[in-house]
C-alpha positions in Angstrom: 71.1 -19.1 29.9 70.4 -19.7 26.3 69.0 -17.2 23.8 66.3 -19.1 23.3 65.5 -19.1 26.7 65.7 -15.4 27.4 63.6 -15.0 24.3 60.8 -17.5 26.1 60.8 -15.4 28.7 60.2 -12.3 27.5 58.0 -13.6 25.2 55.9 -15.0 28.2 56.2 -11.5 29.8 55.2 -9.5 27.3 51.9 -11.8 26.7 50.9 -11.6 30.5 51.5 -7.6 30.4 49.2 -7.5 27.2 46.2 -9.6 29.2 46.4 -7.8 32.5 46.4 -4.6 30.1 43.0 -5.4 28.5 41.8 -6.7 31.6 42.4 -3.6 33.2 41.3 -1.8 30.7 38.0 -3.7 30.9 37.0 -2.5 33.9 37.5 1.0 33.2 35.5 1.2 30.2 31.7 0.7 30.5 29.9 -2.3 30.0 27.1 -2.9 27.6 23.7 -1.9 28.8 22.0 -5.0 29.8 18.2 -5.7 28.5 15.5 -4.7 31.4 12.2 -5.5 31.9 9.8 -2.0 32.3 6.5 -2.7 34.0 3.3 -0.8 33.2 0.4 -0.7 35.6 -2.5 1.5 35.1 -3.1 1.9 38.8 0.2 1.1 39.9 0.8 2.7 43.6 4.5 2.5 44.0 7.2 5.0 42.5 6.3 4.7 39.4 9.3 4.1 37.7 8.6 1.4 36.1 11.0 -1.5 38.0 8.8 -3.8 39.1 4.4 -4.2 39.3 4.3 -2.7 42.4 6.5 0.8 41.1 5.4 0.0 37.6 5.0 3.3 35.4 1.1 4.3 35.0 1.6 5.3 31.5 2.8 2.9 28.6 4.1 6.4 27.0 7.1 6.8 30.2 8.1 2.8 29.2 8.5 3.8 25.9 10.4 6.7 26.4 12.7 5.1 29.2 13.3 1.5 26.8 16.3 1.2 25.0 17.1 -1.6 22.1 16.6 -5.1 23.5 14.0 -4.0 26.4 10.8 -5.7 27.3 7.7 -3.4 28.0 5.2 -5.9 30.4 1.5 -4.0 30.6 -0.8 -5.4 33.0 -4.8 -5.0 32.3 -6.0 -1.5 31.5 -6.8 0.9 29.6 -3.7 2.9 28.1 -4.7 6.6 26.1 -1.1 8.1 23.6 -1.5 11.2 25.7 -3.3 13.1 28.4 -3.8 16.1 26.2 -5.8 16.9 22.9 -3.3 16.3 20.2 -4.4 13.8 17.8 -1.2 13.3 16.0 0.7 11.6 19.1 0.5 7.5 18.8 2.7 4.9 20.9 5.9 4.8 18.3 7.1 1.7 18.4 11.0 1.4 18.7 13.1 -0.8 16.8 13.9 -3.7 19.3 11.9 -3.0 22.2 8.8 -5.5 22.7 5.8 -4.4 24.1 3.3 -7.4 25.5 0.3 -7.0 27.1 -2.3 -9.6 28.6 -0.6 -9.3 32.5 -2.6 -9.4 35.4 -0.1 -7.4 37.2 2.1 -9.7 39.7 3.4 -12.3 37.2 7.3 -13.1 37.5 7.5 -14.5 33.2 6.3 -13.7 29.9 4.9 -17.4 30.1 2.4 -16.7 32.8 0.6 -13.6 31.3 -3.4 -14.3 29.6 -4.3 -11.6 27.1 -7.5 -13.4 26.4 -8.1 -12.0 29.4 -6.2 -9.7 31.3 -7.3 -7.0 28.6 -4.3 -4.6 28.0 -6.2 -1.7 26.0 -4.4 0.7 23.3 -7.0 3.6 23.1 -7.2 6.7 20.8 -9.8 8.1 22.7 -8.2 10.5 24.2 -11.4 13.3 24.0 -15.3 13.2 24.5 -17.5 11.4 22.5 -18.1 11.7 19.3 -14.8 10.1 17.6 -14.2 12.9 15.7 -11.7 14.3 18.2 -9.7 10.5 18.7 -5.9 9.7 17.9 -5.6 9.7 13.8 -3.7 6.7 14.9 -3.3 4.3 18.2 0.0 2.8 17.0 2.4 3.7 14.7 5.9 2.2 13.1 8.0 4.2 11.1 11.3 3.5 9.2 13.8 1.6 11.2 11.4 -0.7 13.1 12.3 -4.0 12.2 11.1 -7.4 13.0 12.4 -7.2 16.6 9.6 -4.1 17.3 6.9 -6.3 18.9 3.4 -5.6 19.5 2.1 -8.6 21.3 -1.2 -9.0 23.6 -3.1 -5.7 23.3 -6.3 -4.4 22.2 -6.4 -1.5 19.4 -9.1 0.5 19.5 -10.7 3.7 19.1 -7.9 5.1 16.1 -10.0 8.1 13.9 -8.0 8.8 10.8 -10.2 11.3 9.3 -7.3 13.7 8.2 -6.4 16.6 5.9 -3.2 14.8 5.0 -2.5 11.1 3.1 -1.4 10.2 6.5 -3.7 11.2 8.6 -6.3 9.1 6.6 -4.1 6.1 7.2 -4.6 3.2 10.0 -6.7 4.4 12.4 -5.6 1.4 14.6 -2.2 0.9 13.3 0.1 2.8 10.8 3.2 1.3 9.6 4.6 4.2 7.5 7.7 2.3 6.1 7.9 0.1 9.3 8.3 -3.8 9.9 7.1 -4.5 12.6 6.0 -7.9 14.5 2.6 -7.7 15.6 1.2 -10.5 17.5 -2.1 -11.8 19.5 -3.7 -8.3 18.7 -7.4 -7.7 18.5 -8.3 -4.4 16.2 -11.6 -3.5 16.4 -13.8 0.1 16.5 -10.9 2.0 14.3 -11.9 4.2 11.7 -9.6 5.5 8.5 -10.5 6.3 5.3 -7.9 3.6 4.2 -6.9 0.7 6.7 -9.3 0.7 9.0 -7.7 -0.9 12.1 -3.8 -1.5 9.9 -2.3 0.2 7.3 1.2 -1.3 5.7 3.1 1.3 3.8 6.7 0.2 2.2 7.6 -2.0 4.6 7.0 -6.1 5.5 5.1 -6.2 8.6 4.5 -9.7 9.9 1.0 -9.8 11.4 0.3 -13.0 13.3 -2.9 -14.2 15.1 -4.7 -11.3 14.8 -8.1 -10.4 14.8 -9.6 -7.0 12.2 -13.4 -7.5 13.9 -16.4 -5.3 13.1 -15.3 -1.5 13.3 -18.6 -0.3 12.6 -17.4 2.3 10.2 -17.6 2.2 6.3 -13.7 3.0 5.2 -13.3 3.6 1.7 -10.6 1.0 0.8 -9.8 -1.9 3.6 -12.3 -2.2 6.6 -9.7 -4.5 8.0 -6.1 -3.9 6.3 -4.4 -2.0 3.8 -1.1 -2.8 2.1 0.2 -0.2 -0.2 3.7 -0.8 -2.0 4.0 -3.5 1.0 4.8 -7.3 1.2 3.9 -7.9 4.7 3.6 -11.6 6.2 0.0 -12.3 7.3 -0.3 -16.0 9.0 -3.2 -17.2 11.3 -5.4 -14.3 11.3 -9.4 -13.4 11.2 -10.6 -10.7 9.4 -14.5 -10.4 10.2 -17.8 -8.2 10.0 -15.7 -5.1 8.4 -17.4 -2.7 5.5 -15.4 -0.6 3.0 -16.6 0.6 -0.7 -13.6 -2.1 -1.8 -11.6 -4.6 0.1 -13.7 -5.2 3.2 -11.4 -7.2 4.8 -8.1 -6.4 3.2 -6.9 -4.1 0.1 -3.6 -4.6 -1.6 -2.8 -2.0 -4.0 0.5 -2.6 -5.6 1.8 -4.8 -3.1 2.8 -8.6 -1.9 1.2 -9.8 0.7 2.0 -13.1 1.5 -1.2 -14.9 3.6 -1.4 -18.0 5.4 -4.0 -19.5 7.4 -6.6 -16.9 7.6 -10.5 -16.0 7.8 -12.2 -13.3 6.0 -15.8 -13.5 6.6 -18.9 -11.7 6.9 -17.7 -8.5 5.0 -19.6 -5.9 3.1 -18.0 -3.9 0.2 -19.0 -2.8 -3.6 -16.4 -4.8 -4.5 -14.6 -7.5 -3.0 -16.0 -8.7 0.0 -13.4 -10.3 1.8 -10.5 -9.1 -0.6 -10.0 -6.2 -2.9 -6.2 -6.6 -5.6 -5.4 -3.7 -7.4 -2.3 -4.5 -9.3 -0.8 -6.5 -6.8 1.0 -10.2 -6.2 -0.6 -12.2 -3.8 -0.4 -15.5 -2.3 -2.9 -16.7 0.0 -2.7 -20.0 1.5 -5.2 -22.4 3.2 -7.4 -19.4 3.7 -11.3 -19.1 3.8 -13.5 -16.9 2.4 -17.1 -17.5 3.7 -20.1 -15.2 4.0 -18.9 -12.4 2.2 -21.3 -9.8 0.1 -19.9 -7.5 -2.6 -21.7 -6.4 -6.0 -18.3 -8.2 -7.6 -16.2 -10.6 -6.1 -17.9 -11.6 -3.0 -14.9 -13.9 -2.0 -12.0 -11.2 -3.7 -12.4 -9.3 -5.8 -8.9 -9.5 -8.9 -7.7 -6.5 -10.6 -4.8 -6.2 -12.8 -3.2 -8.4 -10.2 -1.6 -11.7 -10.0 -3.3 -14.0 -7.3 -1.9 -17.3 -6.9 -4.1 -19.0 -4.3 -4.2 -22.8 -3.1 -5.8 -25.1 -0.8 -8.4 -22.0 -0.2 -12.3 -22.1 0.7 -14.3 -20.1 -1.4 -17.6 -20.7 0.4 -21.2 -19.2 0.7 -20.4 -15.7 -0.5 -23.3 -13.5 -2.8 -22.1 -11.3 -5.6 -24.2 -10.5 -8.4 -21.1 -11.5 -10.5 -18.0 -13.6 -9.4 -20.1 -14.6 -5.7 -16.5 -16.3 -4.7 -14.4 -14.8 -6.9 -14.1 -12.4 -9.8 -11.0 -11.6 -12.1 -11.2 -8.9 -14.6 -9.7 -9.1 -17.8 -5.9 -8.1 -16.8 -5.7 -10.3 -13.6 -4.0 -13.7 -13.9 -5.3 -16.2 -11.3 -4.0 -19.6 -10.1 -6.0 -21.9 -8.2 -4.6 -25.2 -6.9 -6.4 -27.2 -4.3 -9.3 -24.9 -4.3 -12.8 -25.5 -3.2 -16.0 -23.4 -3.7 -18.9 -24.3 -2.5 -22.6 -22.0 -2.2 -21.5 -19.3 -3.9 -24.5 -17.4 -5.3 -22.1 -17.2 -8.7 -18.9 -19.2 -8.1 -16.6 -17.5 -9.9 -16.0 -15.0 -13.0 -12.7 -15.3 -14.7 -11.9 -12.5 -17.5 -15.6 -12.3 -18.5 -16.3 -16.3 -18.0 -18.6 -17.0 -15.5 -19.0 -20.7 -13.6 -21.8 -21.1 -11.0 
């Protein structure tokens, strides 16, 4: 036999004894986790351990803690508290890549099948006796870490009371994303309370928030009935932001952030100043947006502080100010309109002084 082809040979053996030695060694190790699917059932009957509907954990809080990265939290209808005890400071963290979807019924076999419109999946912080005072500072929380693939889809927020002795405990009474980046999706905040952010609060992070709804909290917040984006550049696309009342920023207030906004409604707001929108030395974009039915003393529509607002194809209509009824920009704000429409504004807008009705 030749030397070349012993060396084919051995060659050949020493390739096969190199696969069967990772194959084997394959099988020893252990295999990647693979993603599961925890059910939540508020009157679930079963075991309880969250596996299917009918042993589907009673509390959202057990899914949480048993999900690991790249598990899916299903919550049928239901009315879902952070904790059976008195301490206001627990919320339902959210985990970086586990989603949480609501809107089930409780028997469905897909993601596909669920209704949140209405099979009511409810996120409550009122975890005491009436009055408020004694609710969770904050229903939902994301801190550092979450990114994107946290989701918050198909739930109701309500009954956050961020009334604090510290910043953060005056901070989203519905939602607090303290450096978080969340995904929130199909949500409906409404009756939350916090000194700033009423039902969300956006703190160093870029939360995408998409066909939401901030509706009537009944609460006056200091700065932004509906949203609050601090040092933030969150992505804001499809959503309604209605019937909220702050001193400033009834709808939203961006202090020293980006928010990027597409597609949404802020209407029938009260604040002192800016009705529907509130800038405070901020950059923000808002497209194809609509600004109706807003009251403020300035800037029904939004009110523009040393901020940079670059807004087209926006409606700018039937809001009373006693100065700037769609829009007012003080003397440090630079604004951009393209595409813009206003239209029964008791003033229509006041730029740096200039007034047009």
């Amino acid at each position: 036999m030749s030397g070349k082809r012993r060396l084919e040979i051995r060659t050949g053996k020493e390739r096969f004894i190199r696969i069967l030695f990772y194959a084997v060694l394959a099988l020893l190790l252990p295999s990647a986790a693979e993603s599961a699917v925890l059910y939540v059932k508020a009157d679930a009957t079963g075991a309880n351990n969250g596996s299917s509907w009918a042993d589907a954990f009673k509390d959202l809080q057990d899914a949480l803690t048993a999900a690991n990265t790249g598990d899916q939290i299903r919550a049928a209808s239901g009315i879902y508290t952070p904790t059976a005890g008195t301490d206001r400071s627990i919320s339902f963290a959210l985990k970086d890549g586990v989603a949480l979807y609501g809107g089930f019924a409780g028997g469905e076999t897909s993601l596909e099948q669920r209704d949140w419109t209405v099979n009511f999946a409810v996120l409550s912080g009122n975890i005491g006796d009436p009055p408020e005072t004694d609710n969770s500072y904050h229903v939902v929380t994301a801190d550092g870490g979450t990114e994107p693939g946290a989701i918050l889809d198909g739930f109701t927020i309500t009954g956050g009371y961020a009334d604090g002795g510290s910043d953060e405990q005056q901070r989203g009474g519905g939602m607090f994303n303290n450096g978080g980046s969340p995904s929130t999706r199909n949500c409906l905040f409404t009756g939350n309370f916090a000194l700033r952010g009423g039902d969300m609060f956006n703190y160093k992070g870029s939360p995408r928030v998409t066909n939401c709804i901030f509706l009537a909290n009944g609460f006056v917040v200091v700065q932004g009935g509906g949203m609050y984006n601090s040092e933030s550049s969150p992505v804001i696309v499809d959503c309604t932001f209605s019937g909220n009342t702050a001193l400033h920023g009834g709808g939203m207030y961006n202090s020293k952030g980006a928010p990027a906004i597409t597609g949404c409604v802020f209407s029938g707001h009260t604040a002192l100043g800016g009705g529907g929108m509130y800038n405070d030395s901020s950059s923000v974009t808002a497209s194809d947006c609509a600004f109706s039915e807003n009251s403020a003393v300035s800037g029904g529509g939004i009110y523009n502080k040393e901020s940079a607002l670059a807004a087209s194809g926006c409606l700018f209509s039937g809001n009373g100010s006693t100065s700037g009824g769609g829009l007012f920009n003080d003397d440090d704000g630079d604004v951009s309109l393209t595409n813009c429409t206003f239209s029964e504004n008791e003033e229509e807008y006041t730029m740096g002084g200039r007034s047009s009705s």
